[in-house]
mmCIF file as gemmi writes it, N, C-alpha and C atoms, coordinates in Angstrom:
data_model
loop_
_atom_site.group_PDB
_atom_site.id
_atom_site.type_symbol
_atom_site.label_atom_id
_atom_site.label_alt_id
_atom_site.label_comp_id
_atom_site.label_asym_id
_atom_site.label_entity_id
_atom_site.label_seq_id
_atom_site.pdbx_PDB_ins_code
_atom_site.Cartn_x
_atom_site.Cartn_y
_atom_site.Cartn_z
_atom_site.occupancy
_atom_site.B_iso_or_equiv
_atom_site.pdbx_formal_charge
_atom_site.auth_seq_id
_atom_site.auth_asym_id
_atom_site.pdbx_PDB_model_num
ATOM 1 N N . UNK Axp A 1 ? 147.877 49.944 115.462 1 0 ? 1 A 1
ATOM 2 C CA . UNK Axp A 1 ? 147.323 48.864 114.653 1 0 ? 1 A 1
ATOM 3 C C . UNK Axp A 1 ? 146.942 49.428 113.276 1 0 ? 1 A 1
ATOM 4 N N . UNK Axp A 2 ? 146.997 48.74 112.262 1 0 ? 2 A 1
ATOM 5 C CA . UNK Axp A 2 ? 147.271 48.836 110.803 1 0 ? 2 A 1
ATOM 6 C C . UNK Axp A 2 ? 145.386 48.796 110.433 1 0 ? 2 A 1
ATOM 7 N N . UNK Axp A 3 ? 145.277 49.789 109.631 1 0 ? 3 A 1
ATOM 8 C CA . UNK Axp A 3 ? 143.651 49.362 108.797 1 0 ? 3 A 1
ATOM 9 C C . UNK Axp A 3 ? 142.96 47.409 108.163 1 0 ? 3 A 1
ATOM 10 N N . UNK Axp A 4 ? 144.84 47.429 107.787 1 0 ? 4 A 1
ATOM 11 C CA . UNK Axp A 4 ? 144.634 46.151 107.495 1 0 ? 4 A 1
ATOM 12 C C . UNK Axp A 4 ? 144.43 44.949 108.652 1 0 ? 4 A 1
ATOM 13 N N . UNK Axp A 5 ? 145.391 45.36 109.582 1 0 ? 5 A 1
ATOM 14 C CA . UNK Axp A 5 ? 145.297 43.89 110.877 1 0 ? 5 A 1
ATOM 15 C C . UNK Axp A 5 ? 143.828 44.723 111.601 1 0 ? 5 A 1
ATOM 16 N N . UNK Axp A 6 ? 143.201 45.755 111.473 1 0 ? 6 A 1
ATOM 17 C CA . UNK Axp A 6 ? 141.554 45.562 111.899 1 0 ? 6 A 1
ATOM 18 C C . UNK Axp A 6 ? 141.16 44.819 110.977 1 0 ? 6 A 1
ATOM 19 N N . UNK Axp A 7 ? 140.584 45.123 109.931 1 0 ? 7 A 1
ATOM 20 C CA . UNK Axp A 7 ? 139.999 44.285 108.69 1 0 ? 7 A 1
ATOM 21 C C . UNK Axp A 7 ? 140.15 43.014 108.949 1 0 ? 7 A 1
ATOM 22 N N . UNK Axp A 8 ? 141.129 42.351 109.402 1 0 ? 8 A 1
ATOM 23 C CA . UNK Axp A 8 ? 141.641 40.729 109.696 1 0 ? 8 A 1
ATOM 24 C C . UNK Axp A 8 ? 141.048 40.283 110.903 1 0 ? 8 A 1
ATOM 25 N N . UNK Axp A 9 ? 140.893 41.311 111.754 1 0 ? 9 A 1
ATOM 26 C CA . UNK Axp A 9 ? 140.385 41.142 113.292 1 0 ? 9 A 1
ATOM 27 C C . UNK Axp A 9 ? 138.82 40.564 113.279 1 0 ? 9 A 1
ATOM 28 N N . UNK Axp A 10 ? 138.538 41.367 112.433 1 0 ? 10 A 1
ATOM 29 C CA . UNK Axp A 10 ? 136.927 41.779 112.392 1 0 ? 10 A 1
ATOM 30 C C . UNK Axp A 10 ? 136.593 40.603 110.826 1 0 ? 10 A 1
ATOM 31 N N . UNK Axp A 11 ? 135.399 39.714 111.193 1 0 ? 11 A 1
ATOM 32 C CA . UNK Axp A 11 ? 135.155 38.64 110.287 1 0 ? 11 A 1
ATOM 33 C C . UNK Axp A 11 ? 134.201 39.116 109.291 1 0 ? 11 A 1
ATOM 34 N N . UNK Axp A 12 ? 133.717 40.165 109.397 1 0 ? 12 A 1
ATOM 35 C CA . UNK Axp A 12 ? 133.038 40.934 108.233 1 0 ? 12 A 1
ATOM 36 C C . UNK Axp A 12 ? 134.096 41.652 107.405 1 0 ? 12 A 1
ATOM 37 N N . UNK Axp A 13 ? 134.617 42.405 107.617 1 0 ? 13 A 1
ATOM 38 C CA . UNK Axp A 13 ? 136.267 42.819 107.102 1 0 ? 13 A 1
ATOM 39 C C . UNK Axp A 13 ? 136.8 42.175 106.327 1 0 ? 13 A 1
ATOM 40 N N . UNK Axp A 14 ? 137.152 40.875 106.928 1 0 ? 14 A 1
ATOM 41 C CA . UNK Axp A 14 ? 138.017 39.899 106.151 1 0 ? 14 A 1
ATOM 42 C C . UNK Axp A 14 ? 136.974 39.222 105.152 1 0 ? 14 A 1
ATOM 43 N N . UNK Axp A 15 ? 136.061 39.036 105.366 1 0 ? 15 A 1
ATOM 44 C CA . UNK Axp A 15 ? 135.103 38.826 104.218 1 0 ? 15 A 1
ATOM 45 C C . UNK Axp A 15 ? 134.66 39.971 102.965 1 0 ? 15 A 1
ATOM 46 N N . UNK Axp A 16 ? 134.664 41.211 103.221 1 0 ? 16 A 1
ATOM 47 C CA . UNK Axp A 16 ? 135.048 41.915 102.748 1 0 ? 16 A 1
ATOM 48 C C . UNK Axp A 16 ? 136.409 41.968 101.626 1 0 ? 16 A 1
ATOM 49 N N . UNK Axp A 17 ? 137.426 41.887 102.52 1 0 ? 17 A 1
ATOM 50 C CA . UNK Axp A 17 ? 138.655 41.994 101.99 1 0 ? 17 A 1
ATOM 51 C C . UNK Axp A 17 ? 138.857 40.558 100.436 1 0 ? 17 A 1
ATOM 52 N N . UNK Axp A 18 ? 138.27 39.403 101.256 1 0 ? 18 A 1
ATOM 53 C CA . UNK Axp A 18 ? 138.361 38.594 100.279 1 0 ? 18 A 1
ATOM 54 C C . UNK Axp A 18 ? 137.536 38.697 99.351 1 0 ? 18 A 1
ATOM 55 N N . UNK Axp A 19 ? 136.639 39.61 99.069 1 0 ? 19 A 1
ATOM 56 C CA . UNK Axp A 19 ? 135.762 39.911 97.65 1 0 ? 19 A 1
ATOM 57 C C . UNK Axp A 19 ? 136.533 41.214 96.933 1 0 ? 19 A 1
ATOM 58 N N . UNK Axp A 20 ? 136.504 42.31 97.676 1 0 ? 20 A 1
ATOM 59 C CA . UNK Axp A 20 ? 136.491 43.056 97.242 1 0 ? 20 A 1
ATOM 60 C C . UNK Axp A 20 ? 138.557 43.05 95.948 1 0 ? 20 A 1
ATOM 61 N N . UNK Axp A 21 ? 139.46 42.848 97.096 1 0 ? 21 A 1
ATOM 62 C CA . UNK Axp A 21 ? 140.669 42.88 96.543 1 0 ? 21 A 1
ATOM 63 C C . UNK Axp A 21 ? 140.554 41.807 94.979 1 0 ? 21 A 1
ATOM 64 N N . UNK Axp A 22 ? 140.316 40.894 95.452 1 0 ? 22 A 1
ATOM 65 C CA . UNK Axp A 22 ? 140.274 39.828 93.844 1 0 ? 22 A 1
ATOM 66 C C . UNK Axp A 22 ? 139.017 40.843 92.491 1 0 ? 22 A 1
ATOM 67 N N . UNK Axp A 23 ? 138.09 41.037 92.952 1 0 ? 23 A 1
ATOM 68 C CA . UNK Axp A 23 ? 137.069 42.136 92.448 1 0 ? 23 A 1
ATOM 69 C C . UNK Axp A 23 ? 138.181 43.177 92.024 1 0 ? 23 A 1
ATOM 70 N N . UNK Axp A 24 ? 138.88 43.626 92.158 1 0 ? 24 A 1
ATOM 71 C CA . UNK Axp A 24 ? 139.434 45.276 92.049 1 0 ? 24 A 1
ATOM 72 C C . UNK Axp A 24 ? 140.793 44.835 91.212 1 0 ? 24 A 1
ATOM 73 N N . UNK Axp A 25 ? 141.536 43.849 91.104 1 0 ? 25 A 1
ATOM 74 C CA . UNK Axp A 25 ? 142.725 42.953 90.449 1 0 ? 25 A 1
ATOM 75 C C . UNK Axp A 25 ? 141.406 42.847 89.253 1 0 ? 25 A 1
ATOM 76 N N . UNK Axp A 26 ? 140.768 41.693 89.23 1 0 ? 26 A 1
ATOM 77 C CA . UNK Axp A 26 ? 139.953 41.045 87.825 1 0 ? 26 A 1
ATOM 78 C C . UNK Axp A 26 ? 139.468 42.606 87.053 1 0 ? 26 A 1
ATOM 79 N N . UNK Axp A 27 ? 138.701 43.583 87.718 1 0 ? 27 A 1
ATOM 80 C CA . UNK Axp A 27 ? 138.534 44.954 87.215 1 0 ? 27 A 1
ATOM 81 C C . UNK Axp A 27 ? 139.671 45.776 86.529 1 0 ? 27 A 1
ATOM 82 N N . UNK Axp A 28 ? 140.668 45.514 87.155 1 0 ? 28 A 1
ATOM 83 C CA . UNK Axp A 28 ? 142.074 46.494 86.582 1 0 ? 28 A 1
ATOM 84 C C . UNK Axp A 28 ? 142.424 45.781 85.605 1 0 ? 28 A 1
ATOM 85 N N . UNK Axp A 29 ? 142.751 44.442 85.525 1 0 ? 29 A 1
ATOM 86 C CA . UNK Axp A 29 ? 143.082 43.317 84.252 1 0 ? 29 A 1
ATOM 87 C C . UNK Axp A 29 ? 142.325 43.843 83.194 1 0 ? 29 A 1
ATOM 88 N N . UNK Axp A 30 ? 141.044 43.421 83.135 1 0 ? 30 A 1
ATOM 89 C CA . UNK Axp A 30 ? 139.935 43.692 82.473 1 0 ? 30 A 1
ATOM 90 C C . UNK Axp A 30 ? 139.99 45.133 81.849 1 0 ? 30 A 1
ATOM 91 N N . UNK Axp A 31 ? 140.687 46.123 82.484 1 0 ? 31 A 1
ATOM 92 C CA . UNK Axp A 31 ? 140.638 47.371 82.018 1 0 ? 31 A 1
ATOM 93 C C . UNK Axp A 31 ? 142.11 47.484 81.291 1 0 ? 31 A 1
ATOM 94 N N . UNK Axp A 32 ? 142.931 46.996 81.343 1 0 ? 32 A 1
ATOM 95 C CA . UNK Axp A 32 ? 144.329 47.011 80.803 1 0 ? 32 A 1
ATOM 96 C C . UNK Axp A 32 ? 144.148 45.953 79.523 1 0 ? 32 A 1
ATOM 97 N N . UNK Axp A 33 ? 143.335 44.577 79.949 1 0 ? 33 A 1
ATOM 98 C CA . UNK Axp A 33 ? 143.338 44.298 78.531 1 0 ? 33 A 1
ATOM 99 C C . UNK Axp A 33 ? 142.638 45.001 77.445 1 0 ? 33 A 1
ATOM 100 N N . UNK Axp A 34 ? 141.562 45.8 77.503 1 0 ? 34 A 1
ATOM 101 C CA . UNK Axp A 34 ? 140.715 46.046 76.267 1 0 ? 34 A 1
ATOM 102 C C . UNK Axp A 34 ? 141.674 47.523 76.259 1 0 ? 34 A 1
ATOM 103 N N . UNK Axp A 35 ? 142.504 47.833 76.499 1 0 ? 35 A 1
ATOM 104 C CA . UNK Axp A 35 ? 143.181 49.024 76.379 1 0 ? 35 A 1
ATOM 105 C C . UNK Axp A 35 ? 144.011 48.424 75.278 1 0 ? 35 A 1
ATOM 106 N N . UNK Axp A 36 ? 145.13 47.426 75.81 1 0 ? 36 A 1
ATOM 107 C CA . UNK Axp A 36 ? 145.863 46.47 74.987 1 0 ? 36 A 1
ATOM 108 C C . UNK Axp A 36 ? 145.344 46.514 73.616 1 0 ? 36 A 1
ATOM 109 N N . UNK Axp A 37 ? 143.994 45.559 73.75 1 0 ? 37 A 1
ATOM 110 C CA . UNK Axp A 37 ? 142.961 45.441 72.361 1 0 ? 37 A 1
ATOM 111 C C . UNK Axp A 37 ? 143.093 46.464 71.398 1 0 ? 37 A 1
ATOM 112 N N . UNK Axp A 38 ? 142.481 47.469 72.236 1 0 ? 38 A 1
ATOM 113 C CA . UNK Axp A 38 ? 142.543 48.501 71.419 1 0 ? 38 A 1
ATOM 114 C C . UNK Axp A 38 ? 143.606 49.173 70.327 1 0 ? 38 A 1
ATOM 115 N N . UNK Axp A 39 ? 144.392 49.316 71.348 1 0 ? 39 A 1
ATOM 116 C CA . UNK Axp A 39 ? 146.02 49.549 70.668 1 0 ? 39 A 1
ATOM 117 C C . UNK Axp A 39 ? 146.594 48.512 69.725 1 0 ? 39 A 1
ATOM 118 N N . UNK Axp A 40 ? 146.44 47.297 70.09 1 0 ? 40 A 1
ATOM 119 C CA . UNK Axp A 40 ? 146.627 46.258 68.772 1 0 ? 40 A 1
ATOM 120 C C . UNK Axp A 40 ? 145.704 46.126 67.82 1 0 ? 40 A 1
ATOM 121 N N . UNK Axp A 41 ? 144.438 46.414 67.83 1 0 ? 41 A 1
ATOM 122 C CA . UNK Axp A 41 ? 143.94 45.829 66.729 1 0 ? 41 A 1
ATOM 123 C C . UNK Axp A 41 ? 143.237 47.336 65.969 1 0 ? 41 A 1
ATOM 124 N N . UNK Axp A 42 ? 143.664 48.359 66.979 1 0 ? 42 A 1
ATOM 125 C CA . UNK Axp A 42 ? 142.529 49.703 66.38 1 0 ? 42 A 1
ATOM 126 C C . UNK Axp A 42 ? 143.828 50.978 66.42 1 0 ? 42 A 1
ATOM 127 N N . UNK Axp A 43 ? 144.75 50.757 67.017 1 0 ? 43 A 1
ATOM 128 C CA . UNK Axp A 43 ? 145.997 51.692 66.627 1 0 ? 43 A 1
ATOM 129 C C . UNK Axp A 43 ? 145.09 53.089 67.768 1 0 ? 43 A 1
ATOM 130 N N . UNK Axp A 44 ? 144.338 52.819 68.415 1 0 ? 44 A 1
ATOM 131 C CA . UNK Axp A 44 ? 143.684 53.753 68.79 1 0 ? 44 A 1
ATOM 132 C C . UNK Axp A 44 ? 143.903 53.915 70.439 1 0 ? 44 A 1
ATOM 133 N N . UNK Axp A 45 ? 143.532 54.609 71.262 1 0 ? 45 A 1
ATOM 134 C CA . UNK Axp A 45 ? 143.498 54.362 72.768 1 0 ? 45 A 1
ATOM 135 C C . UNK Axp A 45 ? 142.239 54.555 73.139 1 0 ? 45 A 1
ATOM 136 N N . UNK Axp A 46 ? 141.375 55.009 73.208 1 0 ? 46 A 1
ATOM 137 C CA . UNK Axp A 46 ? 140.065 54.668 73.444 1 0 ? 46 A 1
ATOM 138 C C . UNK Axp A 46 ? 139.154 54.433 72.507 1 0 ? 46 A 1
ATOM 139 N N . UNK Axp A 47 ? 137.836 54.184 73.189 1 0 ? 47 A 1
ATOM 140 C CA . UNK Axp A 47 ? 136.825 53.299 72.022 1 0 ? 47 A 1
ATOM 141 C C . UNK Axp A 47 ? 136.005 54.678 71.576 1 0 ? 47 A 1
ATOM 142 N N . UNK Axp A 48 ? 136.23 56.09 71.976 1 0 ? 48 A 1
ATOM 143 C CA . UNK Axp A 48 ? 135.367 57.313 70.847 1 0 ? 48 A 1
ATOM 144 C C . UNK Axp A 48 ? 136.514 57.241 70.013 1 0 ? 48 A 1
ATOM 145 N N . UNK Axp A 49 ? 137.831 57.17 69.971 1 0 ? 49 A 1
ATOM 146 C CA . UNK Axp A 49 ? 138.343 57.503 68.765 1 0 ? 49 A 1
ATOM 147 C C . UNK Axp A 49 ? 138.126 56.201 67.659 1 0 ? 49 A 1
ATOM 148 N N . UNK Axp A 50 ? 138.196 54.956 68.261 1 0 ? 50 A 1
ATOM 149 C CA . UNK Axp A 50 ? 137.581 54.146 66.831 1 0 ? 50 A 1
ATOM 150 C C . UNK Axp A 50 ? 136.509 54.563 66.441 1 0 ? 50 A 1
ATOM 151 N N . UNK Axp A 51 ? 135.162 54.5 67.271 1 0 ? 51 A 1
ATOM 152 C CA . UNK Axp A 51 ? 133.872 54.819 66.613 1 0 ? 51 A 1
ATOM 153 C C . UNK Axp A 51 ? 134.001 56.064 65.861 1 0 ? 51 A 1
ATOM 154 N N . UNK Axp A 52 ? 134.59 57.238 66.052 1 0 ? 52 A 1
ATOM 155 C CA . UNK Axp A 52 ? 134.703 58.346 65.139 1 0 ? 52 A 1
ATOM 156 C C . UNK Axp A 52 ? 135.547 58.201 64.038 1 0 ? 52 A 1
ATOM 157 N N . UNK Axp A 53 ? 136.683 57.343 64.38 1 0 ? 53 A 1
ATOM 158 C CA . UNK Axp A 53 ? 137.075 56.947 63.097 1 0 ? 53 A 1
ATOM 159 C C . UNK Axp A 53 ? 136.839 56.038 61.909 1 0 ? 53 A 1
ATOM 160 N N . UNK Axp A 54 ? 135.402 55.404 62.094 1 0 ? 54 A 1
ATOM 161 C CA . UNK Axp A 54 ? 134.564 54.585 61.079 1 0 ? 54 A 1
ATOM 162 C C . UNK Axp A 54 ? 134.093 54.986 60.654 1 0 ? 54 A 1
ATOM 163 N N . UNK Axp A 55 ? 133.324 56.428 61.28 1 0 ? 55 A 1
ATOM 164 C CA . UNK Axp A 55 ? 132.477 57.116 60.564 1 0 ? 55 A 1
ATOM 165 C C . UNK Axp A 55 ? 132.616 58.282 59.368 1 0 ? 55 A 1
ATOM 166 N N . UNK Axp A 56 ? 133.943 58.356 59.955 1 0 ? 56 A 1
ATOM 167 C CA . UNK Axp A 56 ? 134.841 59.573 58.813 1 0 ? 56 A 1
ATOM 168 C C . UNK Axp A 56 ? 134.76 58.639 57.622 1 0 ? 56 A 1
């Protein structure tokens, strides 16, 4: 039996499963868009190299 068909078995699990997976998708989005952002509007990949580059 699969980690996953326990998780399904078990009604805490699957309650589990239905927070956590949509939680961990909206988190990764969320982290790919302001990456995106970044790169379009700051030519940069993370947010120390803009802030260091305002200050120069």
């Amino acid at each position: 039996m699969t980690a996953l068909q326990m998780f399904g078995i078990n009604p805490l699990g699957s309650f589990v499963l239905a927070l956590v997976v949509p939680l961990v998708v909206v988190v990764f989005g969320t982290y790919l868009g302001v990456l995106g952002a970044l790169q379009t509007f700051f030519g940069e990949s993370s947010w120390q190299d803009v802030s260091t580059g305002e200050e120069e």
